[in-house]
NUKEDO-188490 format. One record per atom (N, C-alpha, C, CB): x, y, z; atom name; residue number from 1; residue in one letter. Coordinates in Angstrom, 3 decimals, always signed. Glycine has a CB too. Layout:
+----------+----------+----------+------+-----+------+
|       c1 |       c2 |       c3 | atom | seq | type |
+----------+----------+----------+------+-----+------+
|        X |        Y |        Z |   CA | NUM |    a |
...
+----------+----------+----------+------+-----+------+
This chain:
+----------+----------+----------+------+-----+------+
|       c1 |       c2 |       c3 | atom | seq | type |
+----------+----------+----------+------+-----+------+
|   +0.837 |   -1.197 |   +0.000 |    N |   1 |    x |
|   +0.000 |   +0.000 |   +0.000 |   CA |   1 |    x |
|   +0.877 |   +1.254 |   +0.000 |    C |   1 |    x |
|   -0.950 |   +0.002 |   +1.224 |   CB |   1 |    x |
|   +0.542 |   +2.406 |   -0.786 |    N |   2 |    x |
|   +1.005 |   +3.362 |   -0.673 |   CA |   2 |    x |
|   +0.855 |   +4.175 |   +0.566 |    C |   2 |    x |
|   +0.713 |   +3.809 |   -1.582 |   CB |   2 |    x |
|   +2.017 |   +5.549 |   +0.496 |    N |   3 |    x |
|   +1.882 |   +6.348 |   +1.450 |   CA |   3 |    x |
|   +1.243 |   +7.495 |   +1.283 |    C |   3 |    x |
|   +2.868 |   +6.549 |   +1.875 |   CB |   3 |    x |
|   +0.664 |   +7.649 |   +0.180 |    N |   4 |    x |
|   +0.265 |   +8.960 |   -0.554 |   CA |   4 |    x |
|   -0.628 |   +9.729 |   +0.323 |    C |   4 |    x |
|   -0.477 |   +8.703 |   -1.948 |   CB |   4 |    x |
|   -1.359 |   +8.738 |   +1.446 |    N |   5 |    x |
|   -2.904 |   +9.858 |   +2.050 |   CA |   5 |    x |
|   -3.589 |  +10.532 |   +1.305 |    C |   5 |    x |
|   -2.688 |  +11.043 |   +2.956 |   CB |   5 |    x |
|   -4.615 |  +10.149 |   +0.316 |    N |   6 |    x |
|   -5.457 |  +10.541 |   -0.157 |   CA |   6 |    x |
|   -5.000 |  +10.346 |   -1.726 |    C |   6 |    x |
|   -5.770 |  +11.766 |   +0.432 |   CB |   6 |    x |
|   -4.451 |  +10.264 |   -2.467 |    N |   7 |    x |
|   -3.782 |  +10.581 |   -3.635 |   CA |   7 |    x |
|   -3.932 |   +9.313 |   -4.183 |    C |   7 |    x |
|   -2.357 |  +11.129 |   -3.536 |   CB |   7 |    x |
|   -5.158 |   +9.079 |   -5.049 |    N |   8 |    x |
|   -5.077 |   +7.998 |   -5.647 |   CA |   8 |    x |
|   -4.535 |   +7.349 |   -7.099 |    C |   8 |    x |
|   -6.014 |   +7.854 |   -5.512 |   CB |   8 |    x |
|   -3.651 |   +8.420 |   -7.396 |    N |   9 |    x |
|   -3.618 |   +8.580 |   -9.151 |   CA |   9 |    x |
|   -2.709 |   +9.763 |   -8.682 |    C |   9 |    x |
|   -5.346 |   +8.969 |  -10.338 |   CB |   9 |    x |
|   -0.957 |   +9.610 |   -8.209 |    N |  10 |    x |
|   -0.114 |  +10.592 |   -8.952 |   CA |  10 |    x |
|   -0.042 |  +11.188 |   -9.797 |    C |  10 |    x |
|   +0.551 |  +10.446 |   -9.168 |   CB |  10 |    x |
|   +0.122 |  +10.292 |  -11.013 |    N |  11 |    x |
|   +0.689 |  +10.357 |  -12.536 |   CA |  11 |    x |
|   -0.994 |  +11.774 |  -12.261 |    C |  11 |    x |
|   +0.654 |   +8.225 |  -14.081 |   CB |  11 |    x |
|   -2.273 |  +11.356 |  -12.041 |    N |  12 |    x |
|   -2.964 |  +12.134 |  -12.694 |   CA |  12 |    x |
|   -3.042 |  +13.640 |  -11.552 |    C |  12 |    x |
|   -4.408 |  +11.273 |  -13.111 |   CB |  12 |    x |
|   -2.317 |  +13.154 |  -10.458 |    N |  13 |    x |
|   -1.934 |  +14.979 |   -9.987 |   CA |  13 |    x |
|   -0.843 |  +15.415 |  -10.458 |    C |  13 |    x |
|   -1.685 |  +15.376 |   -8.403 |   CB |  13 |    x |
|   -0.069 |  +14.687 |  -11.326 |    N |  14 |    x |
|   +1.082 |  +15.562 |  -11.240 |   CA |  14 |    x |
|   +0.778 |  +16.485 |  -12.896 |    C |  14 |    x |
|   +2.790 |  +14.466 |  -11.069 |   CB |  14 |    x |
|   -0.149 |  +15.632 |  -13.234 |    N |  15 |    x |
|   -0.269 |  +16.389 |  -14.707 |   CA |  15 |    x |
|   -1.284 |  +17.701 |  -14.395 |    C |  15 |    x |
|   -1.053 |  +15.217 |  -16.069 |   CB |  15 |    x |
|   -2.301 |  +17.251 |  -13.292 |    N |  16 |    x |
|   -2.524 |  +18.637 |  -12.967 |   CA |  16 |    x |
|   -2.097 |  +19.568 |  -12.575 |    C |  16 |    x |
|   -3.023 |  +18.788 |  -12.528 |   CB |  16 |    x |
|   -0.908 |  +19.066 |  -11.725 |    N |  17 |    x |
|   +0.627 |  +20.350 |  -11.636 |   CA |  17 |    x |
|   +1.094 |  +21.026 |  -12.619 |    C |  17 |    x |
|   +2.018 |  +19.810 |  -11.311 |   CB |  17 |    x |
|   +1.196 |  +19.904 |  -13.200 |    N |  18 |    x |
|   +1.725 |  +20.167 |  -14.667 |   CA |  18 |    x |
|   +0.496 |  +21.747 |  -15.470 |    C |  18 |    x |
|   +1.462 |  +18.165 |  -15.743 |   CB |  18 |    x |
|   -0.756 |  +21.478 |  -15.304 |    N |  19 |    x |
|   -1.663 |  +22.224 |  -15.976 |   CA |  19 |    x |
|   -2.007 |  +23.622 |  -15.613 |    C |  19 |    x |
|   -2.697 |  +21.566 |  -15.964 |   CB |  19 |    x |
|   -1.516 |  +23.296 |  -13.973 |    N |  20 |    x |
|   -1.613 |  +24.643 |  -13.415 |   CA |  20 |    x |
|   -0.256 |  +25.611 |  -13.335 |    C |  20 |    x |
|   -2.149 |  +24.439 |  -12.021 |   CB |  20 |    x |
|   +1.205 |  +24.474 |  -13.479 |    N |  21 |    x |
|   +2.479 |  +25.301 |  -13.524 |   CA |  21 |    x |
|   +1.961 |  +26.344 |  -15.382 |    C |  21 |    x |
|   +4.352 |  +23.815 |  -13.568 |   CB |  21 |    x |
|   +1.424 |  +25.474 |  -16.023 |    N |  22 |    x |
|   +1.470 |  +25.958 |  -17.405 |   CA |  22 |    x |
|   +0.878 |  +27.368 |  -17.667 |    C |  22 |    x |
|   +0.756 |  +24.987 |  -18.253 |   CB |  22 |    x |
|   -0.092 |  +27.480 |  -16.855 |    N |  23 |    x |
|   -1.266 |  +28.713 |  -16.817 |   CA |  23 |    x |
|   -0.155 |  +29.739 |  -16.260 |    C |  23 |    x |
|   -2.910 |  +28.453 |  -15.596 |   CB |  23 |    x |
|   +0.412 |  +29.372 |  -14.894 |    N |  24 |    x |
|   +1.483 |  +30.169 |  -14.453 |   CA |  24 |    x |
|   +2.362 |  +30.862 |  -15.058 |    C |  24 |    x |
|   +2.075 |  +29.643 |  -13.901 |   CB |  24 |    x |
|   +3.058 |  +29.777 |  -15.864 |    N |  25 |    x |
|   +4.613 |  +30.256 |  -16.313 |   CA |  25 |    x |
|   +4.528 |  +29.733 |  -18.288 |    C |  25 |    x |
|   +6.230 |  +28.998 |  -15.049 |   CB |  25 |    x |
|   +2.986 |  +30.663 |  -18.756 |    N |  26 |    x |
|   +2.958 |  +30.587 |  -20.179 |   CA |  26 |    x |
|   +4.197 |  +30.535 |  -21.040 |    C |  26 |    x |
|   +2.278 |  +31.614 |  -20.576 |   CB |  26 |    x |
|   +5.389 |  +31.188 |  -21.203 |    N |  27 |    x |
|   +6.184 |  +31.037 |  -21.139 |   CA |  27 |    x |
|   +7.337 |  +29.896 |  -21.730 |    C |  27 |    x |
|   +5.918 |  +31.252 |  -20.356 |   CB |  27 |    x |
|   +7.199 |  +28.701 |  -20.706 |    N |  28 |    x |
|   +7.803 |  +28.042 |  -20.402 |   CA |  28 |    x |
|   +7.245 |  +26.579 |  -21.299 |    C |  28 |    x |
|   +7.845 |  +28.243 |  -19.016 |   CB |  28 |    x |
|   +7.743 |  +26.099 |  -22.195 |    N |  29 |    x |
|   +6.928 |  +25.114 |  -23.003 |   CA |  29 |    x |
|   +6.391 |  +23.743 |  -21.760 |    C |  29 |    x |
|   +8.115 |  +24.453 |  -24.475 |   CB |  29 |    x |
|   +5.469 |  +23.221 |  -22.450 |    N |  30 |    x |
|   +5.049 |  +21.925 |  -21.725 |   CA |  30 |    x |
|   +5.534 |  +21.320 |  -21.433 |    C |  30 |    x |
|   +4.513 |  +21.240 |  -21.986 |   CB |  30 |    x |
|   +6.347 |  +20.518 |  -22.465 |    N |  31 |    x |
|   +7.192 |  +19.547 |  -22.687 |   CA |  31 |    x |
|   +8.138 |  +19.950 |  -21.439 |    C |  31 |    x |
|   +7.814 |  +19.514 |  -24.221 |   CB |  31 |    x |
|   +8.848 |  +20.878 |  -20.974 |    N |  32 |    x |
|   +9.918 |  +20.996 |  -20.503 |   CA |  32 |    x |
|   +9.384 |  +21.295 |  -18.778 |    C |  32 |    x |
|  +10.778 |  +22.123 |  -21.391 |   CB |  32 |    x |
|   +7.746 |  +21.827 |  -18.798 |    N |  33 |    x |
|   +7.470 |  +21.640 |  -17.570 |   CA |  33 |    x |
|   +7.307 |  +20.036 |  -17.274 |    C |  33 |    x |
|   +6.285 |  +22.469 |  -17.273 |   CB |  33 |    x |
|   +6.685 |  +19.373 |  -17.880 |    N |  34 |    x |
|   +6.179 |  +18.359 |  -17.380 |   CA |  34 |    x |
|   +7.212 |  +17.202 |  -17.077 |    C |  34 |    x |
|   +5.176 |  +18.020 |  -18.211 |   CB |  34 |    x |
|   +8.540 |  +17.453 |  -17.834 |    N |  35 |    x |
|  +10.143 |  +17.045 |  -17.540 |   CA |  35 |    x |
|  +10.178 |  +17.533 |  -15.735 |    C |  35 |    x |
|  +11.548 |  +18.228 |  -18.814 |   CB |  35 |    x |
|  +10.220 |  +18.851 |  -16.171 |    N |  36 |    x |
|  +10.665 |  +19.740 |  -14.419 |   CA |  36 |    x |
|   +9.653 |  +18.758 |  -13.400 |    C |  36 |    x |
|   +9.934 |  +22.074 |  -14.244 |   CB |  36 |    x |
|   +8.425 |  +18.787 |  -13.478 |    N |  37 |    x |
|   +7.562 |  +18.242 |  -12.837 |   CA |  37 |    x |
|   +7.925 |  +16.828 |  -12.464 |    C |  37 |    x |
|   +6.466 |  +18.374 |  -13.500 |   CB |  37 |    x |
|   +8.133 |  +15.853 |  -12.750 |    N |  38 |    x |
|   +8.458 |  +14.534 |  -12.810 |   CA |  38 |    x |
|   +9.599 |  +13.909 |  -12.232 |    C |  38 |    x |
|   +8.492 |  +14.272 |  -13.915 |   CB |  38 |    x |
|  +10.512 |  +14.907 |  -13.353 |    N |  39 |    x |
|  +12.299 |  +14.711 |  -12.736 |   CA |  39 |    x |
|  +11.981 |  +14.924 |  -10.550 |    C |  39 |    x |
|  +13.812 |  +16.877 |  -13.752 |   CB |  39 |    x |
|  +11.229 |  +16.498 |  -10.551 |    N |  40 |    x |
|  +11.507 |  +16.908 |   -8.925 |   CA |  40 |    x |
|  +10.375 |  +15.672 |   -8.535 |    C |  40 |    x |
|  +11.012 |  +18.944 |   -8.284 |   CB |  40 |    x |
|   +9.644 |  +15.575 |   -9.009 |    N |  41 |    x |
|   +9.020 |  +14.774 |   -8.116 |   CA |  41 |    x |
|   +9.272 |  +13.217 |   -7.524 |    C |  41 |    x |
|   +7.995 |  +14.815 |   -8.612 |   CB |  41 |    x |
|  +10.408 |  +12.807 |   -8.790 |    N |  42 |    x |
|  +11.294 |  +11.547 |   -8.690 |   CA |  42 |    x |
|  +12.040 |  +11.736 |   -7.496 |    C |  42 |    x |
|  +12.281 |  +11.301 |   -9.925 |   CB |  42 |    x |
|  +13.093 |  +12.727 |   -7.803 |    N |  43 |    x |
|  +14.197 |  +13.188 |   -6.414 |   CA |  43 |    x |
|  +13.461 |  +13.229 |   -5.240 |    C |  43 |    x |
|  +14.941 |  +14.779 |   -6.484 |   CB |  43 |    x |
|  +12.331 |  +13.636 |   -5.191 |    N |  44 |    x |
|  +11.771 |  +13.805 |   -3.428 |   CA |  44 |    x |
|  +11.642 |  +12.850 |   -3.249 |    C |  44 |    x |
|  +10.523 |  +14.491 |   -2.847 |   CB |  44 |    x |
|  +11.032 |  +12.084 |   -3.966 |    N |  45 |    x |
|  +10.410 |  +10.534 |   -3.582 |   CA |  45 |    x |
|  +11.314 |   +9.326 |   -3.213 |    C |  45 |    x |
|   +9.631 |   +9.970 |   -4.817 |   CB |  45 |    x |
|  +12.621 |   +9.988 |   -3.817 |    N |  46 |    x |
|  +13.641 |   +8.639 |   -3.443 |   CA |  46 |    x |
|  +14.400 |   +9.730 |   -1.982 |    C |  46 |    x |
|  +15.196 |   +7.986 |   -5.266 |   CB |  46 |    x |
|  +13.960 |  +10.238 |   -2.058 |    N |  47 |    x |
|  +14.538 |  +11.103 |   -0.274 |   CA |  47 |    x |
|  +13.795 |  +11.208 |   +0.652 |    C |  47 |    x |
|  +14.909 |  +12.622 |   -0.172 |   CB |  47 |    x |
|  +12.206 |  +10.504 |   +0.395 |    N |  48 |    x |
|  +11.466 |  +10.493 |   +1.111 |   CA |  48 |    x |
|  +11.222 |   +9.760 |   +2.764 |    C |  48 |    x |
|  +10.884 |  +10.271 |   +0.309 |   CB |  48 |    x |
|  +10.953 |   +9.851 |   +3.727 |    N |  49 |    x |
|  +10.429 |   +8.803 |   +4.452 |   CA |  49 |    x |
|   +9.077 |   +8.837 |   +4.339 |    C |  49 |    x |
|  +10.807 |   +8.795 |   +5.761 |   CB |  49 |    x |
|   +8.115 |   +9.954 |   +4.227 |    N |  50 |    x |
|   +6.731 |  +10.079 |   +3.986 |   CA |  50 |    x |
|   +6.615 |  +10.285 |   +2.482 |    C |  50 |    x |
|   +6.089 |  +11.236 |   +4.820 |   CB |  50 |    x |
|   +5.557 |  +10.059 |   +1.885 |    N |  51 |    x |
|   +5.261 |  +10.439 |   +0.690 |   CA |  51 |    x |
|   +4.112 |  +11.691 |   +0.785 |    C |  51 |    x |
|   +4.822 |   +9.162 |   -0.077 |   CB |  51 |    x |
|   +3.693 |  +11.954 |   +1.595 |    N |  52 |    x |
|   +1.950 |  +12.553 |   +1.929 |   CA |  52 |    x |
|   +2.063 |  +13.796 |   +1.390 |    C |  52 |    x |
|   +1.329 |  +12.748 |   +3.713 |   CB |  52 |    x |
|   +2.881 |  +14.664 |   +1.011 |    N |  53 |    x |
|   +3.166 |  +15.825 |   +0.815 |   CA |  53 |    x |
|   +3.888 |  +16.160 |   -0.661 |    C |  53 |    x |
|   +3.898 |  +16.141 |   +1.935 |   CB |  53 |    x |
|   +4.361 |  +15.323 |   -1.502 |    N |  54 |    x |
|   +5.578 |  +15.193 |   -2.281 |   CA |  54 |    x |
|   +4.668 |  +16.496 |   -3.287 |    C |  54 |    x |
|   +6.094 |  +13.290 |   -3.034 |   CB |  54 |    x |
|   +3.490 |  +15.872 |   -3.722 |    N |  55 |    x |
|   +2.956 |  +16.729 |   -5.188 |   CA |  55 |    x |
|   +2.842 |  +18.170 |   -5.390 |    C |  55 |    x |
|   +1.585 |  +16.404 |   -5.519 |   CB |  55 |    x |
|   +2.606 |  +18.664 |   -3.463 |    N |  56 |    x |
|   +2.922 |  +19.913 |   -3.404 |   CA |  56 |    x |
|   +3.959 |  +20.781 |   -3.156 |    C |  56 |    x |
|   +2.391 |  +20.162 |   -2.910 |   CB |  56 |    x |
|   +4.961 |  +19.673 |   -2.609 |    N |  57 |    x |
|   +6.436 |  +19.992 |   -2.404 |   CA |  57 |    x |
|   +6.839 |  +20.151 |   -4.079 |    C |  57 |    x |
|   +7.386 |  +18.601 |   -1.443 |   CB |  57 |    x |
|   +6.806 |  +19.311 |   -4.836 |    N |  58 |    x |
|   +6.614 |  +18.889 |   -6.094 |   CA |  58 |    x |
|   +6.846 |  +20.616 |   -7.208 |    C |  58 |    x |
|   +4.841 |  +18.010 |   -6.071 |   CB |  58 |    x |
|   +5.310 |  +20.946 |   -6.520 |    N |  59 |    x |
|   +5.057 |  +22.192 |   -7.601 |   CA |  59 |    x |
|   +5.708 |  +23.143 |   -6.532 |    C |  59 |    x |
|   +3.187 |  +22.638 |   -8.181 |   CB |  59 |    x |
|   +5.887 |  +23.612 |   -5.340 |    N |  60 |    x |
|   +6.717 |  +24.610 |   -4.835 |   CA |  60 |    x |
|   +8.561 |  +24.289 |   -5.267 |    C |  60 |    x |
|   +6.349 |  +24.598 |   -3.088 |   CB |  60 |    x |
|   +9.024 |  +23.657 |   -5.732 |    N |  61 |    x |
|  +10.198 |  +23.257 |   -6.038 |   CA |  61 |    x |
|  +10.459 |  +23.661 |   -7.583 |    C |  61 |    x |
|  +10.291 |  +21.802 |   -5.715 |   CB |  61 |    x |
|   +9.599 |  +23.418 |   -8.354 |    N |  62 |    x |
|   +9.479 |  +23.664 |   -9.565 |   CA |  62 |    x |
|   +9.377 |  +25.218 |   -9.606 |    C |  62 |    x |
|   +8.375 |  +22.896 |  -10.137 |   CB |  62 |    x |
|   +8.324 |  +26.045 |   -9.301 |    N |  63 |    x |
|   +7.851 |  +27.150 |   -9.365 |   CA |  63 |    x |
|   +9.337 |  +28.040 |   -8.502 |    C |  63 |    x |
|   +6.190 |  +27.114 |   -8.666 |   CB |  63 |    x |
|  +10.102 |  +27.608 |   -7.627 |    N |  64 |    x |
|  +11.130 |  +27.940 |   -7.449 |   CA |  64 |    x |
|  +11.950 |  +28.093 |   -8.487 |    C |  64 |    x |
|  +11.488 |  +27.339 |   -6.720 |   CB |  64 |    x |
|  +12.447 |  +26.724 |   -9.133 |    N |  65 |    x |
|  +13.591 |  +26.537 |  -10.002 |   CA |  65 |    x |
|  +13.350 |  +27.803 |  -10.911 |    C |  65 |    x |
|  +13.629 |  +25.018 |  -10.823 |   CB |  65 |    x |
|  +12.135 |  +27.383 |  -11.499 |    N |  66 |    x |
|  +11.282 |  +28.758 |  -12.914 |   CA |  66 |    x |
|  +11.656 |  +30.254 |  -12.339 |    C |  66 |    x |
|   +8.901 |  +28.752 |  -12.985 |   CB |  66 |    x |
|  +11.483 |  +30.125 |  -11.464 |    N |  67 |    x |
|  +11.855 |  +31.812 |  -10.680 |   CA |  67 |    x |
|  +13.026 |  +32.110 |  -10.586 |    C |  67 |    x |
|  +11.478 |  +32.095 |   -9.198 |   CB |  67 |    x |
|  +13.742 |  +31.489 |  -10.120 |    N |  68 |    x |
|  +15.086 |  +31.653 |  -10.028 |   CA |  68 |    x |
|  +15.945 |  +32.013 |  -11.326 |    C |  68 |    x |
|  +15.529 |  +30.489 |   -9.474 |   CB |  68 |    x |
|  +15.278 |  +30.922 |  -12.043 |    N |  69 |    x |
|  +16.471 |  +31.330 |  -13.595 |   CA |  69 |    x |
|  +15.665 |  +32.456 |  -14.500 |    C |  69 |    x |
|  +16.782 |  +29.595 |  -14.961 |   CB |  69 |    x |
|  +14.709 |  +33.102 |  -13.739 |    N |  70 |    x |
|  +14.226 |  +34.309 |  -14.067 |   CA |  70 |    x |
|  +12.807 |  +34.402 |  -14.999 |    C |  70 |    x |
|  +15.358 |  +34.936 |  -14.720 |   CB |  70 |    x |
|  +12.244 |  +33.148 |  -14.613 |    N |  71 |    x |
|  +11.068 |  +33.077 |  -15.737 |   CA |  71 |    x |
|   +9.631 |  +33.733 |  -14.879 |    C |  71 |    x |
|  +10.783 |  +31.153 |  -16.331 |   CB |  71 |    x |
|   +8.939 |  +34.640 |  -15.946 |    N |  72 |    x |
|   +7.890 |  +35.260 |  -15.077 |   CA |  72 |    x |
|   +6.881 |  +34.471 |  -14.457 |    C |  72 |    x |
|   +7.217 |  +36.171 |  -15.765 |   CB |  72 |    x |
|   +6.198 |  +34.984 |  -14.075 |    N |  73 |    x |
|   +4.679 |  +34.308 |  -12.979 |   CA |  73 |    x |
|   +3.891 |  +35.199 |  -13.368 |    C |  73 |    x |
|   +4.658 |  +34.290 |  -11.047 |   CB |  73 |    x |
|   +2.850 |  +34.255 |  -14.112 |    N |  74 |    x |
|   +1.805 |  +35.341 |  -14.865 |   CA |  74 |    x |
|   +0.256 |  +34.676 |  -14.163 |    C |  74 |    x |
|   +1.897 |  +35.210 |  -17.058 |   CB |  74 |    x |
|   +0.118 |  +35.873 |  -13.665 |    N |  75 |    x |
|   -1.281 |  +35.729 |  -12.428 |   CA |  75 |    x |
|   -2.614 |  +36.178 |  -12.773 |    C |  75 |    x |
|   -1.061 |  +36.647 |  -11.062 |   CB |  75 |    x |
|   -3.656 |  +35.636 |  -12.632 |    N |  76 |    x |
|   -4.994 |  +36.205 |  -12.925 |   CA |  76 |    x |
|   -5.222 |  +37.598 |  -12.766 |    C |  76 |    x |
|   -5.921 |  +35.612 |  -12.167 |   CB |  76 |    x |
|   -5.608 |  +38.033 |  -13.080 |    N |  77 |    x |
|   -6.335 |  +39.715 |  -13.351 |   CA |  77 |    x |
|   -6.874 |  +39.758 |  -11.805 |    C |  77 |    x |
|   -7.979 |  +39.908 |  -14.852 |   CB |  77 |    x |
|   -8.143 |  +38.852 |  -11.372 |    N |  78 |    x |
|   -8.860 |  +39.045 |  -10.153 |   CA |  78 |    x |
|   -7.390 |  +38.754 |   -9.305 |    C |  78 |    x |
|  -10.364 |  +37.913 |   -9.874 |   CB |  78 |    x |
|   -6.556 |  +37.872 |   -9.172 |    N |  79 |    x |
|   -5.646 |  +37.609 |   -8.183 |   CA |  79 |    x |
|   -4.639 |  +38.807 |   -7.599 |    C |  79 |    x |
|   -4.893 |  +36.540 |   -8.726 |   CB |  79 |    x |
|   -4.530 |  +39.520 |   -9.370 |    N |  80 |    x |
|   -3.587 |  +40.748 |   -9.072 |   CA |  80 |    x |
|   -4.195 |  +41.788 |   -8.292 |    C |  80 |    x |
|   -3.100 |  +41.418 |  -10.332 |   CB |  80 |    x |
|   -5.502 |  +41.827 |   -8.585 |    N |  81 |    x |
|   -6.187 |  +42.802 |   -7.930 |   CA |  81 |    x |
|   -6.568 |  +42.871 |   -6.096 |    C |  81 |    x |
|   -7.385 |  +42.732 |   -8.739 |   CB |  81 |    x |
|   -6.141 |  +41.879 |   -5.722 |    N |  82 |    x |
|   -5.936 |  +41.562 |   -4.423 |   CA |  82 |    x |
|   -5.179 |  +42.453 |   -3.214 |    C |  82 |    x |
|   -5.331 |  +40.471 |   -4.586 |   CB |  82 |    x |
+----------+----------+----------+------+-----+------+
C-alpha cells in the first residue's frame, strides 16, 4: 500500500501540476514543464520517508527553479487585484 494519504492517481496529480504550472509560467513550453515536474518529483520521492506531501512539495520546487532562472509568474487579473 502506498503512502500517498489521499492521492489515488499521482501520474494524474502531477499532470494537474503540470496544468496549473502551465497557466502560471505561459512562457515556459510543456514539454519541458512536465520534464521539471516529474524529474523533482522523482528526487523527493527517493529522499522520502513520507510520501503525503511530495505533489505539493513537487510544484513549490518547480515554481522555485522557474523563478530563479528568471522566468515570469503570470497571475490572474482578479488575483492581481488583491
Amino acid at each position: 500500500m502506498s503512502d500517498t494519504h489521499g492521492i489515488v492517481n499521482v501520474d494524474v496529480a502531477l499532470r494537474r501540476q503540470v496544468d496549473a504550472l502551465t497557466l502560471r509560467f505561459p512562457d515556459v513550453d510543456k514539454a519541458e514543464l512536465e520534464q521539471l515536474v516529474h524529474a523533482t518529483y522523482d528526487r523527493l520521492k527517493d529522499e522520502a520517508a513520507v510520501e503525503s506531501h511530495l505533489v505539493s512539495m513537487t510544484e513549490g520546487q518547480v515554481t522555485d527553479a522557474l523563478r530563479a532562472r528568471g522566468e515570469e509568474v503570470h497571475v490572474r487579473s482578479e488575483d492581481a487585484a488583491e
